[in-house]
C-alpha positions in Angstrom: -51.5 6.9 40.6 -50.0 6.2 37.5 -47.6 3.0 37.6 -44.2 2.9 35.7 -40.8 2.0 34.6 -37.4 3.6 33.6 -38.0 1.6 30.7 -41.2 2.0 30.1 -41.0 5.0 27.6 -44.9 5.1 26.9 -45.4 5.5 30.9 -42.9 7.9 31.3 -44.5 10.2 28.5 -47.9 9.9 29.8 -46.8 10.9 33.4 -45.2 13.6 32.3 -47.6 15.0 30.5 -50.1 15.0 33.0 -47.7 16.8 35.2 -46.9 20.2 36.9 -43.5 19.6 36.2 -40.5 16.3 36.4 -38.4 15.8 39.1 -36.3 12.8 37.7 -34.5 10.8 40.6 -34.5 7.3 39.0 -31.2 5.3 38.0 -30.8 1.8 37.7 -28.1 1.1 40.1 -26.3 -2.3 37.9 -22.5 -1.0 37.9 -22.0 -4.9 36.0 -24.4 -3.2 33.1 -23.4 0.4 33.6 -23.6 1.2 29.9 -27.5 -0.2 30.0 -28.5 1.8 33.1 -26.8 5.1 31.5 -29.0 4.2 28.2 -32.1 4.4 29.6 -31.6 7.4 32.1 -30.7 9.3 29.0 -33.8 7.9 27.3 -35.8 8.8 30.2 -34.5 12.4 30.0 -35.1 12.6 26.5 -38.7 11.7 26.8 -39.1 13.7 30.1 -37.8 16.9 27.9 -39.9 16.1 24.5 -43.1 16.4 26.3 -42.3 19.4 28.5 -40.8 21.2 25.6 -42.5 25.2 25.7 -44.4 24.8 28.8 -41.9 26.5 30.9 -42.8 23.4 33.4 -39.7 22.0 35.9 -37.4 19.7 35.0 -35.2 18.4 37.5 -32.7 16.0 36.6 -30.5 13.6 39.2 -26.5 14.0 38.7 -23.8 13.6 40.5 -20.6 15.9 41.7 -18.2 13.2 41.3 -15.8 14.4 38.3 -16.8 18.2 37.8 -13.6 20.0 39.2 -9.9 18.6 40.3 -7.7 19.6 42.8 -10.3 22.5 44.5 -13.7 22.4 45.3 -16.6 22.2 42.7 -18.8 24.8 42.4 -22.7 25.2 41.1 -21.2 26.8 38.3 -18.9 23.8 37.2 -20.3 23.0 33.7 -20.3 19.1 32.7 -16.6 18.2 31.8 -16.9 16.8 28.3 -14.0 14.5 29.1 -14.7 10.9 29.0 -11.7 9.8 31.5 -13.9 9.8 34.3 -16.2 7.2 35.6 -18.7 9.4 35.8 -18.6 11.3 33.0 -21.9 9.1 31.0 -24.1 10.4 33.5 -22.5 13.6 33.2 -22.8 13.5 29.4 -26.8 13.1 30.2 -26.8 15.9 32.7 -25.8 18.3 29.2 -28.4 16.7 27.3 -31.1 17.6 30.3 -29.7 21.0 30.0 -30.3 21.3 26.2 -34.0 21.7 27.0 -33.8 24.7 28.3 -33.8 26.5 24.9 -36.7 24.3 23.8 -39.0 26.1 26.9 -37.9 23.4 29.8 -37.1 24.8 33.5 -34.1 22.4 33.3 -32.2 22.3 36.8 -29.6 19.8 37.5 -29.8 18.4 40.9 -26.2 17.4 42.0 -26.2 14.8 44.8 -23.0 14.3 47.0 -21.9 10.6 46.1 -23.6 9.5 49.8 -27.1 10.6 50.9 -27.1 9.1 54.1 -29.5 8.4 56.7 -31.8 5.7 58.3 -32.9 3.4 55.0 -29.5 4.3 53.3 -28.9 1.2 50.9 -26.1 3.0 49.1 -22.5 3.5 48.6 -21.4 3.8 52.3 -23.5 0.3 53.2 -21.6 -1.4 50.6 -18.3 -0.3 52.2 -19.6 -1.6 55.3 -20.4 -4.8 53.9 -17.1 -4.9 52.4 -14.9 -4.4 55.3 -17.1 -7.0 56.8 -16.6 -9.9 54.3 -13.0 -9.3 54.0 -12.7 -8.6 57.8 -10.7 -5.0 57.3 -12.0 -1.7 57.0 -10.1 -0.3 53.9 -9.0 3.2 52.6 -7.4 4.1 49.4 -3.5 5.1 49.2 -3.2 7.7 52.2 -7.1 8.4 52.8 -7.1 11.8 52.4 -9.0 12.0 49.5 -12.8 13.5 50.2 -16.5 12.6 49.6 -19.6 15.2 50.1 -22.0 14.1 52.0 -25.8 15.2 52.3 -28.4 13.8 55.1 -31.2 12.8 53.0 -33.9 15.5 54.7 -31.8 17.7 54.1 -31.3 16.8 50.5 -35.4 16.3 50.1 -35.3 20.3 51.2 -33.0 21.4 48.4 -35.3 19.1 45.6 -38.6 20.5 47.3 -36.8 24.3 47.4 -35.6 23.9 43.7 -38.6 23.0 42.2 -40.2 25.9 43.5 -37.5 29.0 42.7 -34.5 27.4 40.9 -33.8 29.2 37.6 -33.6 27.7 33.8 -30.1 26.1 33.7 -29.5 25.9 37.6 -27.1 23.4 39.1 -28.1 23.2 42.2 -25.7 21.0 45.2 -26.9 18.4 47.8 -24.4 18.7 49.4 -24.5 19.2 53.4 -20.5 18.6 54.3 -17.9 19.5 51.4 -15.7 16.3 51.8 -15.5 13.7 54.7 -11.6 12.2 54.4 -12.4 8.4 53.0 -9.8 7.6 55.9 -12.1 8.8 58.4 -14.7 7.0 57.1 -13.1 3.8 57.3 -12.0 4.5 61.0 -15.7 5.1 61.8 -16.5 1.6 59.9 -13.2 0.1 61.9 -14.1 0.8 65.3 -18.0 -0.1 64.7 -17.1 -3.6 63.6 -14.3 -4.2 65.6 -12.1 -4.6 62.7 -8.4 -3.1 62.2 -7.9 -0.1 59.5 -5.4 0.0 57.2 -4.7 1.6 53.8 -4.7 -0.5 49.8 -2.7 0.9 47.6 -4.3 2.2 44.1 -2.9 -0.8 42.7 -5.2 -3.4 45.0 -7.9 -1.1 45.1 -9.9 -3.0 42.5 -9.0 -6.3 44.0 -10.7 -5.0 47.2 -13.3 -3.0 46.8 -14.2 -4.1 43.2 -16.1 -1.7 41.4 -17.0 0.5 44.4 -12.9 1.0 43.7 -13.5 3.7 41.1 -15.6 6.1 43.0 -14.1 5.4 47.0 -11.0 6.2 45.2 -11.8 10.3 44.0 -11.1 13.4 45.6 -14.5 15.5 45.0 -14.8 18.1 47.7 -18.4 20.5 46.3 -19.3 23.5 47.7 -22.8 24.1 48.7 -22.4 27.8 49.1 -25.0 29.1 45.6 -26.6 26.6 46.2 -27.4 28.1 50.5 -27.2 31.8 48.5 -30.0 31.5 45.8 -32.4 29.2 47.6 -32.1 30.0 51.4 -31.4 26.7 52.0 -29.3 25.5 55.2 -28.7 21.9 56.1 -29.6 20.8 59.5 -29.2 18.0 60.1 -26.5 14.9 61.3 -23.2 15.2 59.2 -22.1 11.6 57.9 -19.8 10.6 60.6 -22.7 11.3 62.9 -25.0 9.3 61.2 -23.0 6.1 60.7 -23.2 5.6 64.4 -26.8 6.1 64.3 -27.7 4.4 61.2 -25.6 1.6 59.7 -24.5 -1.3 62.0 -27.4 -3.1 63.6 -27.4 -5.5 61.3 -24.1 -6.2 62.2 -24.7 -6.6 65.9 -22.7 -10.0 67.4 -22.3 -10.6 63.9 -18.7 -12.3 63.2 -17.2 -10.8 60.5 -16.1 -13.2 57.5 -12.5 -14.7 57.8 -11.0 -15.0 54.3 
């Protein structure tokens, strides 16, 4: 076992050199230092890259689908928007330098993850939400709610790495995405009725105010479809969509819990 660190560049070089191939799922999740956590994911890419550089050997590479296409569904064949309006357009701006490689010799595939991958051990978006509409004793939506988020149950997300790896070509996108876009509305019903809390909408303009800076991505419309990804790797998901799952998953904590009164 070798023991590492994101920013650890020397560790990071020596694993991947001793390697079959990358699969690159690491971030530093600080949203106060998002600048910093985009620095060294790139760095990490760019090391990852360097030393894989002619050996035809995988590299698979974490993004996101938050940002690639507006008003329709994204597709695998959405490039990277160059534009720097969105909020998640730095870790976009890495998922092109990732794909660079693959004219150095790098099986380069871009794994994009729905903005939830839910399931039991979830410590993500959707349980900050939750803790939200907790502490401020009102589950929340944006404007009229209608706006959607992909989803992806985390086994069946582990398939599409595992599957990818394997048989994804040089230059892939590949989506893990199970559900093309739960309304944020419904969501926040689920949330509502699970803490016993009322539902009501905040306008953009007190979005910020509420949610603080989970505001920016609860916000987006992103509906992805999954449908090269099913096509080229024979992959179908299985299992619990994300409504499903937040009444399995995501409230014992909560149990006879009062919620905060502000």
């Amino acid at each position: 076992m070798l023991r590492g660190d994101l920013t650890d560049v020397a560790s990071l070089r020596a694993g991947a050199d001793a390697s079959d191939g990358v699969i690159h799922l690491g971030f530093i999740h600080d949203f106060a230092n998002f600048a910093h956590s985009v620095a060294v994911d790139r760095a990490a890419i760019e090391t990852f890259g360097a030393v894989l550089a002619g050996s035809n050997r995988p590299l698979l590479v974490a993004s996101g689908v938050l940002g690639l296409a507006t008003g329709r569904a994204a597709t695998e064949r959405d490039p990277a928007p160059v534009s720097h309006d969105s909020i998640a357009a730095p870790r976009l701006a890495s998922a092109r330098i990732a794909l660079s490689f693959v004219e150095r010799g790098v099986r380069t595939v871009m794994l994009r993850f729905a903005p939830t991958v839910h399931g039991a051990g979830d410590h993500g978006f959707v349980p900050h939400i939750i803790g939200i509409a907790h502490q401020r004793s009102v589950s929340a939506y944006i404007g009229d709610g209608s706006n959607r988020w992909p989803a992806v149950h985390r086994l069946d997300a582990a398939r599409v790495v595992r599957l990818a790896v394997e048989s994804a070509p040089a230059g892939a996108a590949v989506h893990a995405v199970g559900e093309e876009g739960v309304p944020t509305r419904a969501i926040a019903e689920t949330i509502g009725r699970r803490l016993n809390l009322p539902v009501r909408s905040i306008q953009p303009g007190e979005a910020t105010e509420h949610f603080g800076w989970m505001a920016g991505f609860f916000g987006m419309d992103a509906p992805t479809s999954n449908a090269l990804t099913r096509e080229v790797l024979g992959w179908e998901p299985t299992h619990p969509g994300l409504l499903a799952d937040l009444e399995a998953h995501y409230f014992q904590q909560y149990a006879g819990a009062a919620p905060t009164i502000l």
